[in-house]
N, C-alpha and C positions, 0 to 999 in steps of 0.2 A: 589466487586462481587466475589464470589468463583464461581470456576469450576464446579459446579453442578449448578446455576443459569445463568451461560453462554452457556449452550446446552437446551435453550427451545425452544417450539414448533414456537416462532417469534425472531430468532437469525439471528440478522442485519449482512450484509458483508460489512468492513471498507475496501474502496478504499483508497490506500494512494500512491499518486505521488509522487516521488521524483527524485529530478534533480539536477545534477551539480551545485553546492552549490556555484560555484567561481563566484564574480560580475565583475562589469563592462564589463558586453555584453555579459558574456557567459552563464550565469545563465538568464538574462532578453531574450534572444533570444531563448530561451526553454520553460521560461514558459507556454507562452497560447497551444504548441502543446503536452508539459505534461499534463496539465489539461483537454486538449479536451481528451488526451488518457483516463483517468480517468471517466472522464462522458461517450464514448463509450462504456467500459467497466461494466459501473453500468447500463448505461441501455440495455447491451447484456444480464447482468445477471437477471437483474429484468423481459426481459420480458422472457427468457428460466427457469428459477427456480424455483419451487415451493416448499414449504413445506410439512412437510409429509402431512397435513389437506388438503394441492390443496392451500391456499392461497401462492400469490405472495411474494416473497424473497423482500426485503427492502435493499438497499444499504446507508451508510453514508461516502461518500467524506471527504477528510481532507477541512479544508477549507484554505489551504494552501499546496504549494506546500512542500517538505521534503528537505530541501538541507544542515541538519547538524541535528547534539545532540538536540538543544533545539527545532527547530522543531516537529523532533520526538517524543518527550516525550509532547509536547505540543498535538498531533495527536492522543498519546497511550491515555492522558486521556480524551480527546475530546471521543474517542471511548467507552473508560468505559462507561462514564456517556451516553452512547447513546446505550448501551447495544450491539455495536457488538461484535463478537462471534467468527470471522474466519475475517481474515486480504487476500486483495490481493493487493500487492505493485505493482502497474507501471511504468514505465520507459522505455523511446526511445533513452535517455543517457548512456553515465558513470556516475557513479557517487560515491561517498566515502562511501564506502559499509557498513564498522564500523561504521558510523555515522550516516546510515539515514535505517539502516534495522530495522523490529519490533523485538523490545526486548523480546517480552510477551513469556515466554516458556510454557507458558500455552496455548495458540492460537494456532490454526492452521493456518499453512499460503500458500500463491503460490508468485509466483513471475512473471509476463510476463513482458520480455524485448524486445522490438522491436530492429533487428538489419538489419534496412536500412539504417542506415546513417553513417556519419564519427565519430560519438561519439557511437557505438553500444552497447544496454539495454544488448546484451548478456554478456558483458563483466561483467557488476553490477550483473548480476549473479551468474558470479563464484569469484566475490568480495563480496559479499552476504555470500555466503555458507563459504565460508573460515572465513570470521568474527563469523560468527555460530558457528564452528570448533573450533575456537581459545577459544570462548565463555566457548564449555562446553557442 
């Protein structure tokens, strides 16, 4: 998909969760309230978004939480082929910034981190933006 076929009048926004990637317990005990953030988040945007026509904004979840490389790139092309257009990453964790942010330098992106807990999203955000940084 080139950059001119990815700003149409029906460009999907990829929700993509991603979580503290280390197993046994710490990554399974985050799942299900990464992925509930995820679905709050797509249907905050579906029911406030509209397209310029007045039709409703469309969200595509990863169907999988993010928590390393293959992840990721499993999620970027999950996204392609479902024509989203603008990426918003979730996360209520830390999490390994270089490994689970969207590569696409072509995409627009956001990032909301929630930071009430002991593992806080904000921190993946300015581990986010420094991978970016280092990027390029």
């Amino acid at each position: 998909m080139n950059s001119n076929q990815r700003f149409n009048s029906r460009t999907r926004i990829g929700i993509r969760p991603t979580i503290d990637g280390r197993r046994d317990g710490v990554r399974e005990s985050l799942e299900d309230q990464t992925m509930g953030m995820a679905q709050r988040a797509a249907k905050f945007l579906e029911k406030n978004l509209r397209h310029a026509d007045g039709s409703k904004v469309e969200c595509v979840i990863a169907t999988t939480c993010i928590g390393g490389v293959a992840e990721a790139a499993a999620t970027a092309d999950h996204f392609r082929k479902a024509g989203v257009g603008v990426s918003l990453t979730v996360t209520p964790c830390w999490c390994y910034g270089s490994e689970t942010i969207d590569m696409d330098t072509h995409m627009p992106k956001a990032i909301w981190g929630f930071n009430g807990t002991e593992r806080p999203g904000a921190v993946y955000l300015a581990a986010a933006l420094a991978g970016h940084n280092q990027k390029g």
